[in-house]
C-alpha positions, -999 to +999 in steps of 0.1 A: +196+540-119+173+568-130+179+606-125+159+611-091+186+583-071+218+596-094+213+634-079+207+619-042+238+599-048+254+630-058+244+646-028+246+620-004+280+614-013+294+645-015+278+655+020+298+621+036+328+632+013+333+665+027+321+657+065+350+626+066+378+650+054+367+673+076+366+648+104+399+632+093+420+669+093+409+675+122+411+646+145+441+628+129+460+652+116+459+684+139+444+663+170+470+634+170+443+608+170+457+575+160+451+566+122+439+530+136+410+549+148+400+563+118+377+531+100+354+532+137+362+562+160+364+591+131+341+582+110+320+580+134+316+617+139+316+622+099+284+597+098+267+622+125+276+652+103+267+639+074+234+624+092+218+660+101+232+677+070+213+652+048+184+654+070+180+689+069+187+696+031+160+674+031+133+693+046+148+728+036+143+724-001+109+717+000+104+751+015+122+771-004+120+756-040+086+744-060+085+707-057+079+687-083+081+641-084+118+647-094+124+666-070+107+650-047+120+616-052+158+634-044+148+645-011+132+611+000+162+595-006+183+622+008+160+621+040+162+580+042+201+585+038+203+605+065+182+584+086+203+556+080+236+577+088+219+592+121+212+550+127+246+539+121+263+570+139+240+557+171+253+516+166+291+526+163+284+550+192+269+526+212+295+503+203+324+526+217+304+548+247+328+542+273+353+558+295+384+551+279+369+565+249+351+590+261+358+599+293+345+637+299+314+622+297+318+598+328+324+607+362+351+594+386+328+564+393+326+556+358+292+569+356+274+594+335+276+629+335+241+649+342+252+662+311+260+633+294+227+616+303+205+642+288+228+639+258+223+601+256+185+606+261+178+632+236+197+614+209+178+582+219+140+599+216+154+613+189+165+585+170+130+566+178+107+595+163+131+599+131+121+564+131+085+564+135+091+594+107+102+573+080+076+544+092+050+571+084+057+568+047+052+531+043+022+523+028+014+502+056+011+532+080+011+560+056-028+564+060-028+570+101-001+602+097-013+634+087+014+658+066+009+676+098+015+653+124+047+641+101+062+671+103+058+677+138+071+643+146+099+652+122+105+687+141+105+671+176+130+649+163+154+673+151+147+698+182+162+664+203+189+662+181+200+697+188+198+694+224+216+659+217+245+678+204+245+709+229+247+688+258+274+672+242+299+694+231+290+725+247+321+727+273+339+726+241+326+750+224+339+777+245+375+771+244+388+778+210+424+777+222+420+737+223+405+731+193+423+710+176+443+725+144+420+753+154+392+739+137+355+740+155+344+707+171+322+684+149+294+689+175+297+729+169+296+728+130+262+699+135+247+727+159+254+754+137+234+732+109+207+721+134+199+759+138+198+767+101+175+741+096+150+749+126+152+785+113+140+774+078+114+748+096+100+780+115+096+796+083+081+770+063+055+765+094+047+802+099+041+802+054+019+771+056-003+791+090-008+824+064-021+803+035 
């Protein structure tokens, strides 16, 4: 394995290490959440946190460090990792999206939530550009994307993914008193990311308009 891969592993790692702690203190031991749960259910969330985090460390070093190949190399893989987390958060989720798992997001006739709908149909635009994204670097389609019209496919996803995660976990959000072990929902922390990362994305687009 050379350097480039043994950094991202570094990173990639460490980002999943600290998301599923996170997600295991707070759902099984302060929220009561059965430890059966944990393998499918709570790791879950920890494969969405980790998903954006990776995602957006990806695109926020390149704006605010010089790039060179080594570097570059690390974020690809960083990016692709969190591609592939984002992609397995969306299978498990799909997998357990129903009310007796989630039932604030289904109404008394089992159906979904205005709220939850927009939630559902963000994250699945989202998850198609984030692919088209990482198709865009593949030598078979790498010539019909412009660095430009990567980026903005790349910004359009994440902009989905925020409202993805508003729409989601809002209502929460605004009740500290019943958050578990007092510790912010996962979807509040992801958020909180999501905005750091548009803020750097602004910045990095407003720099390349000046030059």
């Amino acid at each position: 394995m050379d350097k480039s891969k043994k950094y991202a592993a570094f990173i990639i790692i460490l980002s999943f290490i600290i998301s599923a702690a996170y997600a295991i203190v707070r759902y099984n031991v302060y929220g009561g959440v059965l430890w059966s749960r944990l393998p499918f259910y709570v790791l879950n969330k920890a494969f969405a946190l980790s998903g954006i985090t990776l995602l957006i460390i990806s695109q926020i070093l390149p704006s605010t460090t010089k790039i060179k190949t080594f570097k570059q190399e690390i974020l690809k893989h960083v990016g692709i990792s969190g591609f592939l987390f984002i992609l397995i958060h969306a299978a498990f989720s799909l997998l357990l999206f129903r009310p007796a798992v989630y039932p604030k997001f289904f109404d008394e006739n089992n159906w979904l939530t205005t709220f939850a709908g927009l939630s559902m149909l963000a994250g699945v635009i989202a998850l198609i550009l984030l692919w088209i994204y990482n198709m865009s670097f593949s030598l078979l389609y790498k010539e019909k994307f412009s660095t430009r019209l990567k980026q903005n496919i790349f910004n359009a996803a994440i902009i989905l993914n925020g409202l993805h995660l508003f729409f989601m976990g809002y209502s929460g959000w605004l009740e500290p008193e019943k958050w578990f072990g007092k510790l912010p929902p996962i979807t509040l922390i992801a958020f909180c990311i999501f905005i750091i990362g548009m803020i750097f994305l602004i910045y990095k687009s407003v720099s390349n308009t000046k030059r």
